[in-house]
N, C-alpha and C positions, 0 to 999 in steps of 0.2 A: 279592479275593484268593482263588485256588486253596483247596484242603485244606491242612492242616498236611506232610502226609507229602509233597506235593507241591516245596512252600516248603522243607524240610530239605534238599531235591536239588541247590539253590542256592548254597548256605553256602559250598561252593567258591571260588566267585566274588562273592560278595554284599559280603565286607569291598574286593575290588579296587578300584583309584582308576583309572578308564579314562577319557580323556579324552573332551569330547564333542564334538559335532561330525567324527569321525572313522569312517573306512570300518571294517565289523569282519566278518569271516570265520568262522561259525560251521560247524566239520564236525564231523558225527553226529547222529543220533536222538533229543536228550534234549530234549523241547520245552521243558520245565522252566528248563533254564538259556539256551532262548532268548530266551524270555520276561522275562528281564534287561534284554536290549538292545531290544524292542519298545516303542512309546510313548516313545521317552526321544529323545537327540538322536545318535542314533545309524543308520548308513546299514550296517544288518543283511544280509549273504547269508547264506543256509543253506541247506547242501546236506550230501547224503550221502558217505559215504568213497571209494565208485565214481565220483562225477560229479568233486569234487575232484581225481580224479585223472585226468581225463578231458581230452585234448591242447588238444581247443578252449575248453575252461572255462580252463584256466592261462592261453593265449597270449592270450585275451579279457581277463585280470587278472593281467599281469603286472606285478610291480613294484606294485600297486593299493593294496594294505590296511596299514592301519595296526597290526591286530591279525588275529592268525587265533587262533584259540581249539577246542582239540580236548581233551576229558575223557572218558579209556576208552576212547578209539579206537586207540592204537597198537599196544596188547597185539592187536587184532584182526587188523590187518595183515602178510601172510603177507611184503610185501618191506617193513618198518619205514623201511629207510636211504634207500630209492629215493622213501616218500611222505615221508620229512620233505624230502629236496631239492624234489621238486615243493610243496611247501610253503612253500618256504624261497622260491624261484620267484615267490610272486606274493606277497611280502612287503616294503612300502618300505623301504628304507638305512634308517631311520627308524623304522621297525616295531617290534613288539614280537609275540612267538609266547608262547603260554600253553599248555602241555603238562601235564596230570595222566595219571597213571599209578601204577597199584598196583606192589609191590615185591614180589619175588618170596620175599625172606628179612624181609617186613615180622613183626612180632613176635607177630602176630596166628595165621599159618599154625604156628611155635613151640605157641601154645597150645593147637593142635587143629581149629584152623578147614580147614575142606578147601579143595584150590584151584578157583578159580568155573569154570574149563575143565577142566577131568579128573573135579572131584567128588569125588576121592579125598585123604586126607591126603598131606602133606608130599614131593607128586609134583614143587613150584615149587620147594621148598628143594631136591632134588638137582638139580634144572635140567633136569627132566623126562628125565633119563636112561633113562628107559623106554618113552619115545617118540621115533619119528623126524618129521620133515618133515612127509610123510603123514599121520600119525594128529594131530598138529599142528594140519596146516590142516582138517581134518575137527573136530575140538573145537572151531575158531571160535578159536583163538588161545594165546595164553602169557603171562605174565608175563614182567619181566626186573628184576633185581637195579639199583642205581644205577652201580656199574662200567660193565655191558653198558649202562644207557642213556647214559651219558656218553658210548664210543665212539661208537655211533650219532649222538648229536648233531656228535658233531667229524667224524664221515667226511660228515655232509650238511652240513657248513659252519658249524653253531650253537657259533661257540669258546668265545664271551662268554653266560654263565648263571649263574642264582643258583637255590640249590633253597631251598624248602622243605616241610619235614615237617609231613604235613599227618595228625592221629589224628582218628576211628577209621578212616576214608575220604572218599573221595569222594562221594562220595551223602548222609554225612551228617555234614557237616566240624563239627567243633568246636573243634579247636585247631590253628593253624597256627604253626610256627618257622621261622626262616631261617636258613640252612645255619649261622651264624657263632652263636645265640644257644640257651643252654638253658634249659631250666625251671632254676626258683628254686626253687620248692615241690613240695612232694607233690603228684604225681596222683590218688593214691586217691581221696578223698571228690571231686575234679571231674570226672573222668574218666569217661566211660562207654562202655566198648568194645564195637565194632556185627563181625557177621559174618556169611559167608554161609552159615555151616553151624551154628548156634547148638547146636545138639541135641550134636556132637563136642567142644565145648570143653571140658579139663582142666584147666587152670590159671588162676588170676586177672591176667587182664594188667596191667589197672591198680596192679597191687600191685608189679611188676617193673621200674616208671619209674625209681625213684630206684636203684638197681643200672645201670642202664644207662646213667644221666647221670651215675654214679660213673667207671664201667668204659669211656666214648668210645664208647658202643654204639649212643647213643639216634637219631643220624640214621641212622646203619647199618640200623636195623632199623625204622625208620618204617615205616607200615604203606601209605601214598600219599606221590607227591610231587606238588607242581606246580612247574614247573620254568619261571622268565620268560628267553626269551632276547631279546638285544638287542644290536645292534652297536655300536649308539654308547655300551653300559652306563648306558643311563639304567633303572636297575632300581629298582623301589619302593621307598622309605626304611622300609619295616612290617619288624619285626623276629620281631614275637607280635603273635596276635590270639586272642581267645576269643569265640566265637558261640554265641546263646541263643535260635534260632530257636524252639526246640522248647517257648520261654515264651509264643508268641503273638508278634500284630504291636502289642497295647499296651506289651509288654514285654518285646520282642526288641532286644539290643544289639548293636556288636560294639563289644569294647574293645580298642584298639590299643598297642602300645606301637612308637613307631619309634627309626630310629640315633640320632636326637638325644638319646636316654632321657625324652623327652615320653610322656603317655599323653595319649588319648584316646576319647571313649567317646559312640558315638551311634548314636540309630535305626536301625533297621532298616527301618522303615516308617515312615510319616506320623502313624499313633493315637499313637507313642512319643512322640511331641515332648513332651507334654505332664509324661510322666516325668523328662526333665529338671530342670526346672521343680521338682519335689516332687523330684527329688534333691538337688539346690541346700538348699532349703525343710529336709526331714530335717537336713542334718549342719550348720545354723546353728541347731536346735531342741538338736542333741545339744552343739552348744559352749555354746550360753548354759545349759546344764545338765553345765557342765563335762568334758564329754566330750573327748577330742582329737581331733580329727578332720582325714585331709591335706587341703590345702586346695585349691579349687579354684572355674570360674567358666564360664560360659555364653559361646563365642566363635562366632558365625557359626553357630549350632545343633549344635554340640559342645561335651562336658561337658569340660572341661581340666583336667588334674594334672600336679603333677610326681612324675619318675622316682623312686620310693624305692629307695635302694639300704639293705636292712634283712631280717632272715628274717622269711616270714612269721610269723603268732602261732602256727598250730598247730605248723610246726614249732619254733617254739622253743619251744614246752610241752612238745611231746614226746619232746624231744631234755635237758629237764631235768630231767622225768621220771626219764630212765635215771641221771643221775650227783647228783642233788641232791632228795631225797624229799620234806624239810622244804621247801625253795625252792619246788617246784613246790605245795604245799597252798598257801604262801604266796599266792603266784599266781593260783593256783581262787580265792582268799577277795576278791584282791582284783578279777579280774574278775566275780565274784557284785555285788561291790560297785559296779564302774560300772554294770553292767546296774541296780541298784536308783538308783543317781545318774542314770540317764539321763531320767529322765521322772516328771514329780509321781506321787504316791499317790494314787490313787482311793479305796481302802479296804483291810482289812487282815481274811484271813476265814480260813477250812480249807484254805482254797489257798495264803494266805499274800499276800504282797504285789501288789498290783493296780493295774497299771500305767497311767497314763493314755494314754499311746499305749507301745506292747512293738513295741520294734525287733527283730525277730526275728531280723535278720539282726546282732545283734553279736552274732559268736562270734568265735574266731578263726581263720577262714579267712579273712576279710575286715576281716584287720587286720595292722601291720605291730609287730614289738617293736624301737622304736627310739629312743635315749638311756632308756634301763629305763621305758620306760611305753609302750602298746598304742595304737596312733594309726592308726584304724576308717579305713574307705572303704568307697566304695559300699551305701549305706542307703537299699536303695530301696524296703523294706517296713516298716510299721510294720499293728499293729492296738490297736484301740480297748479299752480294759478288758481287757487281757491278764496273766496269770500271770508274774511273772518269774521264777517255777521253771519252768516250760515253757522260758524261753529258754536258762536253765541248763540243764534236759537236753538240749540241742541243743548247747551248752557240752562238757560230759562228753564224751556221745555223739562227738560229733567228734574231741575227744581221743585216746579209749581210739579206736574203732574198733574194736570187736568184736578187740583186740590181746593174743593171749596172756599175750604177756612184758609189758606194760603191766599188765599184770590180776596177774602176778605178782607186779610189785614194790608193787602199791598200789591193791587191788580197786578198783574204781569205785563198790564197796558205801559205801565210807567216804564219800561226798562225798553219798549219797543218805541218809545217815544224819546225817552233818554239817549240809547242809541241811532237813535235814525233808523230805525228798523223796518217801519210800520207801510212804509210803500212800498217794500219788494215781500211781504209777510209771504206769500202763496209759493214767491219760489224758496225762498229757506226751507220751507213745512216740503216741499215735491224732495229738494237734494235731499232732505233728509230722509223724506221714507224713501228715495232713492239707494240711498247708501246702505240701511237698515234693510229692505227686500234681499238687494244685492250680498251682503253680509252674510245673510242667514238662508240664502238658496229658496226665498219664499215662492221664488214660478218654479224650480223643481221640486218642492217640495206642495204646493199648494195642494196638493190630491189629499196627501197625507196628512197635512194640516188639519184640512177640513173635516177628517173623519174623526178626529181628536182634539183639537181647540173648539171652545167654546169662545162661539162669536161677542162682543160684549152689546152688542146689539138685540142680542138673544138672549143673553142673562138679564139683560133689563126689562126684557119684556118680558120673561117669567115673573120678575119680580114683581114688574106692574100687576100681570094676571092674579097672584096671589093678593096685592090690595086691592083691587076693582073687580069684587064679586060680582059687580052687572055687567061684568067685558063691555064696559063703556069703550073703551080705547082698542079693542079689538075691532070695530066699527069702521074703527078710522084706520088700520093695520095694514098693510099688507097692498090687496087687491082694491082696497079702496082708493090708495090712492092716486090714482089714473083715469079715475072714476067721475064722470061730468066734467071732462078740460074738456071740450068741442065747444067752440065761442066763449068762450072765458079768457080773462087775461090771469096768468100764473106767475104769483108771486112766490121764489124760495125764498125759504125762512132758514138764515145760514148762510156762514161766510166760511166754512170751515174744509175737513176733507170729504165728510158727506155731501156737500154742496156740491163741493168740483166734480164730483164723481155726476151727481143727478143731470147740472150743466155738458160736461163732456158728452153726454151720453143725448143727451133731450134739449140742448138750448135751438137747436136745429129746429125743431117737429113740433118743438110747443109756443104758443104764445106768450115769452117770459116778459115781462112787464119791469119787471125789480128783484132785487137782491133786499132780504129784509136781516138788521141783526140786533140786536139789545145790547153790541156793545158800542158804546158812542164813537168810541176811537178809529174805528170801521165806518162809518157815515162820511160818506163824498170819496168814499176808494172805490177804485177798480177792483170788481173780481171777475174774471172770464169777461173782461170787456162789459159789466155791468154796472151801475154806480149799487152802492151798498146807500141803504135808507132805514130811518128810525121806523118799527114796526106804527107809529102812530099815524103814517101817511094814510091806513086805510080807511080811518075816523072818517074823510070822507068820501069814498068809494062807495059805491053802490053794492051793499053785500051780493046781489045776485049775479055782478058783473064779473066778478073774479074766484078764485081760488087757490088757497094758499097749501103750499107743499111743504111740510116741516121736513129741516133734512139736518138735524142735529142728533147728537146720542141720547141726553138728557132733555126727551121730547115732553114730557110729563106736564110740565110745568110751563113750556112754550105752546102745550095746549090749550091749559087754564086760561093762560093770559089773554089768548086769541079767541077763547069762548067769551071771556069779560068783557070783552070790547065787540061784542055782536057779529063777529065770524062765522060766517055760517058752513061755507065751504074749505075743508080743511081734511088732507091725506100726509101721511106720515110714511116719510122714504126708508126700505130697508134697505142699505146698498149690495144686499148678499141674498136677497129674496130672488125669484126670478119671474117674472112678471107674465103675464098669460097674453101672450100677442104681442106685436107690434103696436108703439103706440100710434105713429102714422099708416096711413092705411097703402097695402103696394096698390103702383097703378094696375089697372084689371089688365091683364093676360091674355092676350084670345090664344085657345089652343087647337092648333089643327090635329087632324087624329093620328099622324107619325109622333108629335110634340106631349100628346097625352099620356103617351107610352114610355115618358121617361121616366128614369127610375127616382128622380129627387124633385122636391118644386123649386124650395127655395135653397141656393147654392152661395158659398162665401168663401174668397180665397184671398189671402191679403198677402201683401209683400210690399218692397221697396219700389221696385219695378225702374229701378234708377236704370238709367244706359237703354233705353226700352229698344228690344231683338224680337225677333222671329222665335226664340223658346218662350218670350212670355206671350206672346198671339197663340202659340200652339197648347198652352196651358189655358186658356181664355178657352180656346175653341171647343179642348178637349170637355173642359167643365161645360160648359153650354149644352155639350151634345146630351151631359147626363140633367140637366135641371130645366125645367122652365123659367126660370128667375136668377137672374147670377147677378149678387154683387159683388167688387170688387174692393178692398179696401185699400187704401196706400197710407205707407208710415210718413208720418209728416219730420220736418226739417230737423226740428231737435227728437224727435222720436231717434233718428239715424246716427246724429253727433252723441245720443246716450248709449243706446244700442251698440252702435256699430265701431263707434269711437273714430267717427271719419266724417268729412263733409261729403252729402250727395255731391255727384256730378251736375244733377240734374235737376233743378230747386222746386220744391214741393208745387206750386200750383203749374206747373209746367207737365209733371210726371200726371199730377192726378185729369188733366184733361185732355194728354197721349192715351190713358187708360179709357177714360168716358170716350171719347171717342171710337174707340173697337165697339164693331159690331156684335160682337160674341157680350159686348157685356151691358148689363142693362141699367147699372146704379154704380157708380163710384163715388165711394166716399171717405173723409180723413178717420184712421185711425187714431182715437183718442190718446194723446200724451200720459206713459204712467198708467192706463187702463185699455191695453190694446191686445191681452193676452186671447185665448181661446175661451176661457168663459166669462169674459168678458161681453167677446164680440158674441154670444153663443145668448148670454143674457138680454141683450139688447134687439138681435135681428131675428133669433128663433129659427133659424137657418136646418136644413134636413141632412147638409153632407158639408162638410166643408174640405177644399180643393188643398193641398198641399206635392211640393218637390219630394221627390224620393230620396234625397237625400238627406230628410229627418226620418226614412220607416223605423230606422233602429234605436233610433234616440230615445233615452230615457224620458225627458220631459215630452215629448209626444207621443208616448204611447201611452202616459198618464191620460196627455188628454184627450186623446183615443179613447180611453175607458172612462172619462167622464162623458165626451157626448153619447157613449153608447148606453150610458146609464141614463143619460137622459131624452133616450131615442133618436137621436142621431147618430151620425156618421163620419167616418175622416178615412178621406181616401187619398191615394198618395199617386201622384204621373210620375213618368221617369222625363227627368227634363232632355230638353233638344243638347247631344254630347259635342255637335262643331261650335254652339255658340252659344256661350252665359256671359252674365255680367263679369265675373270673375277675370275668364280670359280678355273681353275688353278693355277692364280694367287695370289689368297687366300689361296690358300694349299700349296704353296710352302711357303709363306710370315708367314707361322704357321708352317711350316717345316714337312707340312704332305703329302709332294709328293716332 
């Protein structure tokens, strides 16, 4: 199988049910989705939009194919009507055409995304009225609205079609509808919307679904369609599909729901098979421990359910919420309580109850409220000796959603309180974006991500920018904030994932003072080893003495409050910005004129470095010869037991002062937990090359980030490691007890 980023280009087409043995007509460039119909029982052409259109290609295949398949290619085409009829041309009575194409008022271009031909905003929603013909076909093309592609189908013959809306796009589909069917549930928490201008986005799309499924809006403004046309109407019975490429090929689905109101739900790939199987397994573990669970069975290598017509769980928690305060605690208490009936007790500590297998995934999005009790599906993660307060804050969390007026009528404090929650808050919040990262291939995929998620960091601050015409808070953005900490004491403002992130990275280098938060519940905890305190402490501080770091999302208003109370010194943390320098300064370098001559200054090579050999001295040495500066990083204790799934031999402050020790190296230091990736460490130390084992050259997530440092002027260079002696083989001989 390709790379991941590869594989998400497919999703388009990957749930379709195409006959085999049949002729299929691929036009365009995307080798990705041709690679669908290769190997299989399928008699593939492929050709480009010019030769398709080309008099002796038609009359050579006319009437021929049973499918023609074009994605993205019509917005390109300068006469649209003229290439669907030649299209239409070498298509059997019997055929079927498959057309994707983005919309030009899809909801996406609304939030800020520019259009992919102009580059400029909301040029697609006036219908390019600022463009003629001319400058048209020179951009390489247009979008079109579903009205205007509607005509176009009927003036080249295509009368009989069925659309559907397909979010976030074509390239990297994840939810597909058909013209006649709408979401049941909240998008929010499933939703992840991709664009091609990430950096311009203003508004939260995902958050606009249910308003537009209210309002008749939601196929209106999809943001792709794929459109099946067919004469004889034999169109696909799929109504909704959701796709999970971006879990890997073990655990990539699609799950189908068709007209019959059957679901369906199966591999994506060949490794998944086996998931079925432990999905089965999971929800006859969760009934014989009285769980309700819909039912369901193994047909022909398809997971089988029947149609719930029922709200999902989160929206009926959250829709009870608003009119019923008592009911919904009711509720919390008693899905705390299945999650404790799901699975024997292992033991019972400072965590609180310890799960013999913790199904992570019963919350309630993945459950239905029907005849007044919560009846789960799809449970297809469990892990071993798990927290059932972890699954509860994933519980909450889901709930509230970061929800104003939710947090108004019934803080979420109460239920971390209710529960015993409230001391261990930082590690529930880490498993779970642990689990979630892990889930969704976020470090293989992060490259890709980034070129297409818009950060919500960066939506706010457009947002901001649009109300504060005197870029008041641009001021404070960015590059400021780093700005006058020398003899200052640094207070963050933040107990949350921004915080930890500013902490891991600078509690070292800066003079941190205090943890500050507004929410009371938080006063006198631990966070990173800091006490958390009411922002009023500063009332008496001397404003010149210090400087406070806002490291919240919703920084806006934790401005105001700190300008009102006479703050004068105030920077506001992006955790995805990358900051210009080191905030400590390296010690000075003298360099002799052999030493001047190397090719890097500042050099970074991190590892485990557990069992410490003679290949990691020579890996030291090697990187030394090319930098004047080398640091070293080491993964810390539980870095390894996540990672690695194993206890070091060698326990963290042991490894990291074997390392400082070597000559070759001039700075060793702990790899941050949860933030120890390559642009992480790349953010933080601004390093020229960093040292890596040849045994990731060919690896897909490092060549990603190989082509990020080199986008941002560095380097990753690869040694071949010492072949008599690695950790591995030591490891082996000890583990056989022969060393």
């Amino acid at each position: 199988m390709r790379n991941l980023e590869s594989e998400l280009q497919k999703s388009i087409l990957k749930w379709y049910n195409f006959k085999k043995n049949t002729n299929v007509l691929f036009v365009g460039d995307n080798e990705n989705l041709v690679e669908l119909f290769r190997g299989q029982n399928f008699r593939i052409t492929h050709v480009s939009v010019r030769e398709s259109a080309k008099t002796d290609f038609i009359e050579d295949n006319r009437a021929y194919f049973d499918y023609i398949v074009t994605i993205g290619i019509l917005e390109t085409c300068y006469e649209p009507v003229e290439m669907l009829k030649r299209w239409r041309s070498m298509l059997k009575s019997s055929g079927h055409f498959l057309l994707g194409t983005d919309n030009r008022l899809g909801l996406r271009y609304f939030c800020g995304d520019r259009d992919p031909f102009t580059g400029h905003n909301f040029d697609g929603i006036e219908d390019y009225r600022a463009y003629d013909s001319g400058n048209i076909k020179a951009m390489g093309g247009r979008c079109y609205d579903r009205y205007q592609i509607e005509i176009m189908l009927g003036e080249a013959g295509f009368s009989k079609r069925k659309f559907y809306s397909v979010l976030p796009n074509l390239s990297r589909t994840q939810l597909v509808y058909a013209e006649d069917y709408l979401p049941n549930e909240e998008l929010a928490m499933r939703y992840f919307p991709a664009y091609h201008y990430p950096d311009t986005v203003f508004l939260h799309e995902e958050q606009l679904y249910t308003s537009l499924v209210r309002n008749g809006l939601f196929h209106q403004m999809a943001n792709s369609y794929l459109i099946e046309c067919s004469d004889q109407k034999d169109f696909s019975d799929v109504v909704h599909v959701t796709l999970s490429i971006d879990r890997g090929p073990e655990q990539a689905f699609a799950t189908i729901i068709r007209s019959g109101r059957r679901v369906e739900k199966y591999p994506l790939y060949p490794q998944g098979r086996k998931k079925l199987r432990q999905l089965l397994d999971n929800a006859m573990d969760l009934k014989e421990h009285g769980i309700s669970v819909v039912d369901a069975e193994i047909r022909d290598g398809v997971y089988c359910m029947p149609y719930i017509s029922a709200p999902v769980g989160n929206s009926y928690m959250q829709e009870l919420l608003l009119y019923d305060k008592d009911g919904f605690i009711e509720q919390m208490d008693r899905f705390y309580e299945i999650i404790l009936q799901s699975s024997e007790h292992v033991t019972e500590n400072e965590l609180g109850v310890i799960l013999k297998r913790g199904y992570i995934d019963l919350v309630p999005l993945n459950c239905f409220y029907l005849d007044h009790e919560f009846v789960f599906y799809d449970q297809e993660f469990y892990e071993e000796n798990y927290p059932a307060k972890a699954i509860m804050y994933r519980v909450i969390t889901i709930i509230y959603d970061n929800d104003k007026t939710r947090e108004s009528i019934l803080p979420s404090v109460f239920f971390w309180e209710r529960y015993h929650m409230r001391q261990h808050l930082s590690l529930w919040q880490n498993m779970t974006i642990q689990f979630t990262e892990q889930l969704r291939n976020q470090q293989e995929l992060a490259f890709a991500n980034d070129r297409c998620f818009a950060n919500r960091h960066i939506i706010d601050f457009n947002r901001m920018k649009i109300n504060e015409s005197r870029g008041f808070y641009e001021r404070l953005f960015r590059d400021n904030c780093f700005e006058a900490v020398k003899g200052k004491e640094i207070y963050v403002f933040g107990a949350g994932r921004y915080a930890d992130k500013f902490l891991a990275f600078y509690k070292d280098e800066l003079n941190i003072s205090g943890v500050l938060d507004n929410n009371s519940s938080k006063w006198g905890l631990e966070f990173r080893g800091i006490t958390v305190a009411s922002p009023e402490i500063l009332i008496q501080r001397d404003a010149d003495s210090y400087k406070v770091i806002v490291c919240v999302k919703n920084y806006e208003s934790v401005v105001k409050q700190l300008m009102r109370m006479g703050v004068q010194n105030i920077g506001i943390y992006d955790v995805n910005h990358i900051y210009p320098g080191r905030q400590r300064e390296l010690p000075e370098i003298k360099l002799d004129s052999d030493q001047s001559k190397k090719k890097y200054h500042i050099g970074y090579i991190a590892g485990v470095f557990d069992l410490y050999h003679i290949g990691h001295l020579n890996m030291f040495r090697r990187a030394k010869e090319q930098c004047d500066y080398l640091i070293a990083a080491v993964v810390s204790d539980d870095g390894v037991r996540n990672n690695k799934k194993r206890e070091p031999f060698i326990p963290f402050e042991e490894r990291i002062e074997m390392v400082r020790s070597c000559k070759y190296v001039d700075e060793a230091v702990e790899i941050p937990y949860l933030y120890g990736g390559t642009v992480d460490a790349y953010q933080k130390y601004h390093f020229d090359c960093q040292f890596s084992g040849s045994d990731y050259i060919d690896d897909p997530w490092w060549l990603e980030q190989k082509k990020y440092l080199e986008e941002h002027g560095a380097e990753l260079v690869f040694f071949p490691y010492t072949q008599k002696t690695s950790s591995t083989k030591i490891k082996a001989l000890i583990e056989r007890g022969l060393a």
